[in-house]
C-alpha positions as CSV (number, residue, x, y, z in Angstrom):
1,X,151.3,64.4,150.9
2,X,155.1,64.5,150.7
3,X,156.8,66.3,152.8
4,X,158.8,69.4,151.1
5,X,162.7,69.8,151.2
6,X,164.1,73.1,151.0
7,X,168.0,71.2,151.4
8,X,170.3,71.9,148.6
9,X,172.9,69.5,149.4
10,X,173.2,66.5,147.2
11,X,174.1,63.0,147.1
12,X,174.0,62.9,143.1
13,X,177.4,61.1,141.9
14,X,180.0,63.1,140.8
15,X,180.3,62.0,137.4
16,X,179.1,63.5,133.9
17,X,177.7,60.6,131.8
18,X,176.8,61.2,127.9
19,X,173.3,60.9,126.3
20,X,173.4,59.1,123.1
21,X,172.5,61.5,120.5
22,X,168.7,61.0,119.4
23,X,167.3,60.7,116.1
24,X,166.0,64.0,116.3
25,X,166.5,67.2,117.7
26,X,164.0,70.1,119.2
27,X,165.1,73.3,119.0
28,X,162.9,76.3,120.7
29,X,163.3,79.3,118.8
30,X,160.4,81.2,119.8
31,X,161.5,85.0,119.8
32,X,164.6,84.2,118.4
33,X,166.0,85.4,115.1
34,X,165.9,82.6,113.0
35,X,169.2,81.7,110.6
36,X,168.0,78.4,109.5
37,X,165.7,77.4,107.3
38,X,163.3,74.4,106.1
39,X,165.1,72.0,104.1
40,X,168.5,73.7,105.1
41,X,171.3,71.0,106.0
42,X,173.3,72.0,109.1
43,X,176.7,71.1,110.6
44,X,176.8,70.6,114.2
45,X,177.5,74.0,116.0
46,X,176.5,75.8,113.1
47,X,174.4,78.8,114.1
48,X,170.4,78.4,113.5
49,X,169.4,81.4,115.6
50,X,169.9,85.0,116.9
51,X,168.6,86.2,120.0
52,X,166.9,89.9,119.3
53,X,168.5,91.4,122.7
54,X,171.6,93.1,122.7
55,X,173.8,90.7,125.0
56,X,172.0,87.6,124.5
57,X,174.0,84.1,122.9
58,X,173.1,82.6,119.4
59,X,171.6,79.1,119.5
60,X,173.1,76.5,117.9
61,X,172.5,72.6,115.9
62,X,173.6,70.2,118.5
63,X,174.1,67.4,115.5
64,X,174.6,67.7,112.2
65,X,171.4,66.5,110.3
66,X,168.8,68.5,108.0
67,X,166.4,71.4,109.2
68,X,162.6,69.1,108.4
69,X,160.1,70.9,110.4
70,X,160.5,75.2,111.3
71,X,157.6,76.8,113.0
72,X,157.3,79.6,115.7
73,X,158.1,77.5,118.6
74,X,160.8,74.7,117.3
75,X,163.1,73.8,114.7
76,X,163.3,70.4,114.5
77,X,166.7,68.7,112.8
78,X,166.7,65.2,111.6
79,X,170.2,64.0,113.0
80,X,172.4,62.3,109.7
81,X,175.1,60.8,112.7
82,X,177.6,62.3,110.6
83,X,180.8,64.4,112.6
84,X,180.8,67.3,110.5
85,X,181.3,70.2,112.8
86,X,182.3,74.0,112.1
87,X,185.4,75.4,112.4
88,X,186.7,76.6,115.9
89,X,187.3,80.3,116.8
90,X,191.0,81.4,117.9
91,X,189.2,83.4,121.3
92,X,193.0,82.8,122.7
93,X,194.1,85.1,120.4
94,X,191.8,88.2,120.8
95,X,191.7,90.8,123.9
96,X,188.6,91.9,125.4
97,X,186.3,94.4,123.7
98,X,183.7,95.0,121.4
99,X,185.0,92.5,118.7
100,X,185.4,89.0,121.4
101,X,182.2,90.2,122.9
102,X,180.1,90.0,119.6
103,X,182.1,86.5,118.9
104,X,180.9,85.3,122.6
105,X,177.7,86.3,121.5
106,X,177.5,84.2,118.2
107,X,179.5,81.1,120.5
108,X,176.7,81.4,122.5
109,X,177.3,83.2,125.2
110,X,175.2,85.6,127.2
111,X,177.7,88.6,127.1
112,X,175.1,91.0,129.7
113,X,177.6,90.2,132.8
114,X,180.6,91.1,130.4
115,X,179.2,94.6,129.3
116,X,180.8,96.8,131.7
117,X,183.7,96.9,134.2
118,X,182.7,96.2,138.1
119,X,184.1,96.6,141.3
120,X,182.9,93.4,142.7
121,X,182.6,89.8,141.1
122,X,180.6,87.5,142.8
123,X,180.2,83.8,141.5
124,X,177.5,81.7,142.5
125,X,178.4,78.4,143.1
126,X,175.4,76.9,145.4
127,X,172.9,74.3,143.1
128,X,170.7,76.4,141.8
129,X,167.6,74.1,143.3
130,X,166.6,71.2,145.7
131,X,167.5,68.2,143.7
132,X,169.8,69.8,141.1
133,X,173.6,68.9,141.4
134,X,175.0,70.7,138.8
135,X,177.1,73.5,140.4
136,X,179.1,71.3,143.0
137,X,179.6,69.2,140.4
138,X,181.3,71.3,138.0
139,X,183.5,72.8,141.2
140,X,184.0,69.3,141.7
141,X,185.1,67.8,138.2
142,X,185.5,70.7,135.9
143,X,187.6,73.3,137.9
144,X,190.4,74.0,134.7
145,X,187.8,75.0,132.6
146,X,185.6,77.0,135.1
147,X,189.1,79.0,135.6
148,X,189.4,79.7,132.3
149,X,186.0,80.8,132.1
150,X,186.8,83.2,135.1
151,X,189.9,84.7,133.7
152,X,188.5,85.6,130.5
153,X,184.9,87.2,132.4
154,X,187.9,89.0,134.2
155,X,188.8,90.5,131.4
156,X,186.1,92.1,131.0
157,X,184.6,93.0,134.1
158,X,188.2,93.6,135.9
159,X,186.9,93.5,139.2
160,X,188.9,94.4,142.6
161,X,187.3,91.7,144.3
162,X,186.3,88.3,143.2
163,X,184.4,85.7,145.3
164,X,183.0,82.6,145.3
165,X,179.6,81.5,146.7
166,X,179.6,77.9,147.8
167,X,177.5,75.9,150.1
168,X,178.6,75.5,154.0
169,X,180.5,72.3,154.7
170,X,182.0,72.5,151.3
171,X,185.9,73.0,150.1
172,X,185.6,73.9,146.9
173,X,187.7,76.7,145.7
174,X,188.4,78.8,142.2
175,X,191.8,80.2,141.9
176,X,192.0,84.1,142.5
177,X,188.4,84.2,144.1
178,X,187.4,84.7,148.1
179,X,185.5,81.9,149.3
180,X,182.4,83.1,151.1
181,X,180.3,79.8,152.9
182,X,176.3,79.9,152.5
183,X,173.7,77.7,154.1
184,X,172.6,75.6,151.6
185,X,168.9,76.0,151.9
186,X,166.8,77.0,149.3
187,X,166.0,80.1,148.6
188,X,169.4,80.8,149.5
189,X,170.8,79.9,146.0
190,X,168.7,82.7,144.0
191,X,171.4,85.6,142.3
192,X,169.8,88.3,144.9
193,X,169.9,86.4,148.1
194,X,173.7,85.3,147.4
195,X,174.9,88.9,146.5
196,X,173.3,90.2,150.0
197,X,175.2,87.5,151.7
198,X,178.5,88.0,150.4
199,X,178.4,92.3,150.1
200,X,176.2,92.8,152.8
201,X,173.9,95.0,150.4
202,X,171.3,94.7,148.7
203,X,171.1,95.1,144.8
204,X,174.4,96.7,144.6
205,X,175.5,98.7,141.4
206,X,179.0,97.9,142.2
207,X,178.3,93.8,142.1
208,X,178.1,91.7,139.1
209,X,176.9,87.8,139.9
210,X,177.7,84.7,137.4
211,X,176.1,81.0,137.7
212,X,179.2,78.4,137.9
213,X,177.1,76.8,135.0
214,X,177.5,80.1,132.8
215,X,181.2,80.3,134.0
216,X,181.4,76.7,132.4
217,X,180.0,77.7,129.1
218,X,181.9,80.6,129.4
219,X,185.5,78.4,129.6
220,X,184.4,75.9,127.3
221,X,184.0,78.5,124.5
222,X,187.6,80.3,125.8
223,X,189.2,76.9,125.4
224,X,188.0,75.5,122.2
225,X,186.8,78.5,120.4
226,X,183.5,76.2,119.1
227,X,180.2,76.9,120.5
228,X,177.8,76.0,123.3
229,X,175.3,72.9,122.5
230,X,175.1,70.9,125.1
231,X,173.6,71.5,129.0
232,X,174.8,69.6,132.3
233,X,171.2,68.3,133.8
234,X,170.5,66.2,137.1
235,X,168.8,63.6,136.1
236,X,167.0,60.8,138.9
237,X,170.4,61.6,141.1
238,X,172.6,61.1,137.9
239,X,174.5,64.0,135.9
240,X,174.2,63.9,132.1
241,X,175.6,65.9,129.3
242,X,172.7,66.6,126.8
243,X,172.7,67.8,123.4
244,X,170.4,71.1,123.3
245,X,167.3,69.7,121.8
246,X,167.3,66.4,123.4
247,X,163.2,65.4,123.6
248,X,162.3,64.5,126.7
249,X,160.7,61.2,125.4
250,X,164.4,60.3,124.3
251,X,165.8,60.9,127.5
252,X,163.3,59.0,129.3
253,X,163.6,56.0,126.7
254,X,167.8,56.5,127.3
255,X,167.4,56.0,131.1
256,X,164.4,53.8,131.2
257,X,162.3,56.0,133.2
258,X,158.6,55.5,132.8
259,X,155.8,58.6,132.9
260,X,152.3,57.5,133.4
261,X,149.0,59.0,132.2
262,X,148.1,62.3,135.2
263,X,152.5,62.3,136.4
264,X,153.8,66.2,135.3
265,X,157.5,66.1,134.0
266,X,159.3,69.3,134.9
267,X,161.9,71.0,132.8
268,X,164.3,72.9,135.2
269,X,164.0,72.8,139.0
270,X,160.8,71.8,141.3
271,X,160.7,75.4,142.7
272,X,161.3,77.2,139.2
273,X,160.8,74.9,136.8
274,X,158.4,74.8,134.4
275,X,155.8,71.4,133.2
276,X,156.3,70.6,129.6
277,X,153.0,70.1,127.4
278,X,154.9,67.5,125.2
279,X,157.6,64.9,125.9
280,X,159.0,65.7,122.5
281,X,159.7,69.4,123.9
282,X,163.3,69.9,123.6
283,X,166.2,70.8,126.3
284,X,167.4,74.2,126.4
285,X,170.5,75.8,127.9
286,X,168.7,77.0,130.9
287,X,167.6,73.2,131.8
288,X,169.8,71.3,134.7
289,X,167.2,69.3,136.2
290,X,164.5,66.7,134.9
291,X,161.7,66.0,137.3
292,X,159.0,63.1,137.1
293,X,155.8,64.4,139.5
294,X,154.1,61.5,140.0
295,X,150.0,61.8,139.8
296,X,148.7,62.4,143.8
297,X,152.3,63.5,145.2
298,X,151.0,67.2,145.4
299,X,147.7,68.6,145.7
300,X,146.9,70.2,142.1
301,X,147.3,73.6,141.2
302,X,143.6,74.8,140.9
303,X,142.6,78.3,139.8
304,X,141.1,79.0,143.5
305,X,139.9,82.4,145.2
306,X,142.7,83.9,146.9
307,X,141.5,83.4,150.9
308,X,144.3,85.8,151.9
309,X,145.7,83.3,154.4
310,X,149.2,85.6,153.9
311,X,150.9,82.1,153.3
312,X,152.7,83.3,149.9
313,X,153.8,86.7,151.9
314,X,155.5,85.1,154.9
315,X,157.3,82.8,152.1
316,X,158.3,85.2,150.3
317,X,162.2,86.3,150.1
318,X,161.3,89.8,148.2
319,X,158.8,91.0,150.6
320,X,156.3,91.7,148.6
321,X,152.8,90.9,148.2
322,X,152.7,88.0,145.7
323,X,148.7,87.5,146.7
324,X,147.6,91.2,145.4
325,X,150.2,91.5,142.9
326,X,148.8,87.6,141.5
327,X,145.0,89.2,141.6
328,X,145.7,92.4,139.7
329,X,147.3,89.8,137.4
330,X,144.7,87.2,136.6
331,X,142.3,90.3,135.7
332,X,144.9,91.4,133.4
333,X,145.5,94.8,135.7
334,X,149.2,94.8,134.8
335,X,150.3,98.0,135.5
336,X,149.0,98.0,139.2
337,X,150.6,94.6,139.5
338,X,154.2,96.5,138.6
339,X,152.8,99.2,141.2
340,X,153.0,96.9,143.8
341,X,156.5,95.5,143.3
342,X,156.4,93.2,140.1
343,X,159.3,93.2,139.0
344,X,161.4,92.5,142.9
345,X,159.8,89.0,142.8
346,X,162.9,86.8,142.1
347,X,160.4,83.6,140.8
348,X,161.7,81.6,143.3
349,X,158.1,79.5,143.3
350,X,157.8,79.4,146.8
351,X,154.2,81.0,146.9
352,X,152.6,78.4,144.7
353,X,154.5,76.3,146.3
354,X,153.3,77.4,150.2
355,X,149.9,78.7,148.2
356,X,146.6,77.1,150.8
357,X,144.3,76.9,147.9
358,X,146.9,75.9,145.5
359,X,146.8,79.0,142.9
360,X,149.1,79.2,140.3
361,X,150.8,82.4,141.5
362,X,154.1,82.2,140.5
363,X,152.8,81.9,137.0
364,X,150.2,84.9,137.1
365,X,153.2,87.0,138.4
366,X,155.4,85.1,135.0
367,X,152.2,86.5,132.9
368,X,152.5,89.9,134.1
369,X,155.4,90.2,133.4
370,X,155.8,88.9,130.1
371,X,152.6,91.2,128.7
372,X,154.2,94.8,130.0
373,X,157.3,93.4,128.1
374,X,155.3,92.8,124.7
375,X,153.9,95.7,125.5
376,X,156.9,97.9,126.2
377,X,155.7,99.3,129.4
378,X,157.9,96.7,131.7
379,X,159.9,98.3,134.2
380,X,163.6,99.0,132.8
381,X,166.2,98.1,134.9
């Protein structure tokens, strides 16, 4: 069996290398607003969907092509190689408010963090998982336009204190910002965790935390006003930049990796990440990591009797009970799940992953909660 890392440092290179664009593209719209339809052709960064919440980005063509296939789960565009592309936004121009916070919004930005002033400003610039080198890489290479990103969340947000998250041993530095040093270890790199470490509180209402990959979006958009379609993604110890979309089959093809019949392939992170049904399941912003499991390297997850070893509890960084709370779960007892904490579990993984009988907790505790959302009795923040 191999042996687990929990180490977030990284010996990925340093260097962002481009995906040739595939012949088609994979969009997941499920519970999005769709603008696009069937038959409809589309310039690259035009706008195909709406998210329904009030601060979440539009989604956007990556290539211009022609709209073939439209379902609940995927839009699928047939890429034409041609370079039309839609006209830029002048974001220099406009001050914060109401107005540049929509137009974030339809560039594709997540405007939540930007809703509201804050004392504190914390950004989180650890690799978000074992594996993944995104973060340092982008503090590394991309510093001018995760500035601009931070001056224009200032705007917004105008904090009195802005700091910087980064890994121990590291010298990477954001202008205006207090560095604060963190042990790279995962879970250390989760939003929570890294707020408690550099306020000394926990949950604070005074604290607002960004990803250094949403401060990238974020400064891509303030500098060339057009919107986000593309994801950075650690790929076999490489960094790529890949249109959003990209099927996994192309991006194995592109880098000559091979999956075999019983391997899992993992969208996101080991910890957090999730295995995909299809290998024509498309990137998505959230994506900055590509896994290969190969058959036999873990013990499968098996939908076991919980033996109450208390494995998942000593693991756990919320201090709940991810055991009971998984239980009430699988026999569809939501609302005493949510009794018992639901919604503090921060999905690190780390109970499945620690789980002795190998049950799928972290997703039982994902089901919860995504059935008291559809049914409107989740737990409002």
């Amino acid at each position: 069996m191999l042996k687990i890392h929990y180490s977030l440092e990284s010996d990925a290179q340093k260097t962002i290398n481009e995906i040739a664009a595939p012949a088609e593209l994979n969009i997941q719209v499920r519970n999005l607003v769709l603008k696009a339809k069937k038959g409809q052709k589309v310039s690259r960064g035009e706008m195909i969907a709406e998210h329904p919440s009030k601060f979440g980005g539009a989604y956007h063509a990556a290539a211009s092509g022609k709209a073939t296939k439209v379902n609940y789960h995927h839009l699928t565009i047939s890429c034409d190689g041609a370079e039309a592309f839609v006209e830029p936004v002048n974001v220099k121009s406009m001050g914060p408010g109401k107005e540049l916070q929509r137009v974030l919004q339809d560039l594709g930005i997540d405007v939540a963090p930007l809703s509201s002033h804050s004392e504190n400003l914390v950004i989180n610039g650890l690799n978000p998982e074992p594996g993944i080198a995104v973060a340092e890489l982008l503090l590394e290479k991309e510093k001018e336009t995760l500035e601009a990103g931070l001056r224009l969340a200032e705007s917004f947000i105008t904090p009195v204190h802005t700091m910087l998250a980064v890994a121990t041993g590291t010298s990477y530095t954001l202008s205006g910002t207090e560095t604060v040093s963190v042990k790279p270890k995962y879970p250390r790199s989760l939003d929570a965790i890294v707020v408690k470490k550099v306020t000394g509180k926990e949950f604070p209402a005074d604290t607002k935390i960004m990803s250094v990959m949403d401060l990238y979006n974020l400064g891509l958009v303030a500098q060339s006003g057009l919107p986000v379609t593309d994801t950075i993604m650690t790929i076999n110890g490489m960094n790529y930049r890949v249109p959003l979309g990209t099927p996994i089959r192309h991006l194995l093809n592109e880098l000559d990796l091979s999956v075999n019949s019983g391997d899992k392939v993992v969208l996101g992170g080991p910890f957090r990440g999730e295995a995909v049904y299809s290998l024509d399941e498309g990137v998505k912003k959230s994506d900055h990591g590509l896994f290969i499991i190969k058959e036999g390297t873990f013990p499968s997850i098996e939908d076991a009797t919980c033996i109450n070893c208390g494995e998942c509890v000593l693991s756990c960084p919320a201090r709940i009970l991810p055991n009971l709370i998984s239980r009430y779960a699988e026999y569809e007892m939501f609302e005493k799940a949510e009794k018992q904490d639901l919604h503090s579990c921060f999905e690190c993984g780390l109970c499945s992953f620690n789980c002795t009988v190998r049950r799928p907790i972290l997703q039982y505790i994902r089901f919860a909660k995504d059935q008291l959302l559809a049914s409107g009795q989740a737990e409002k923040s």
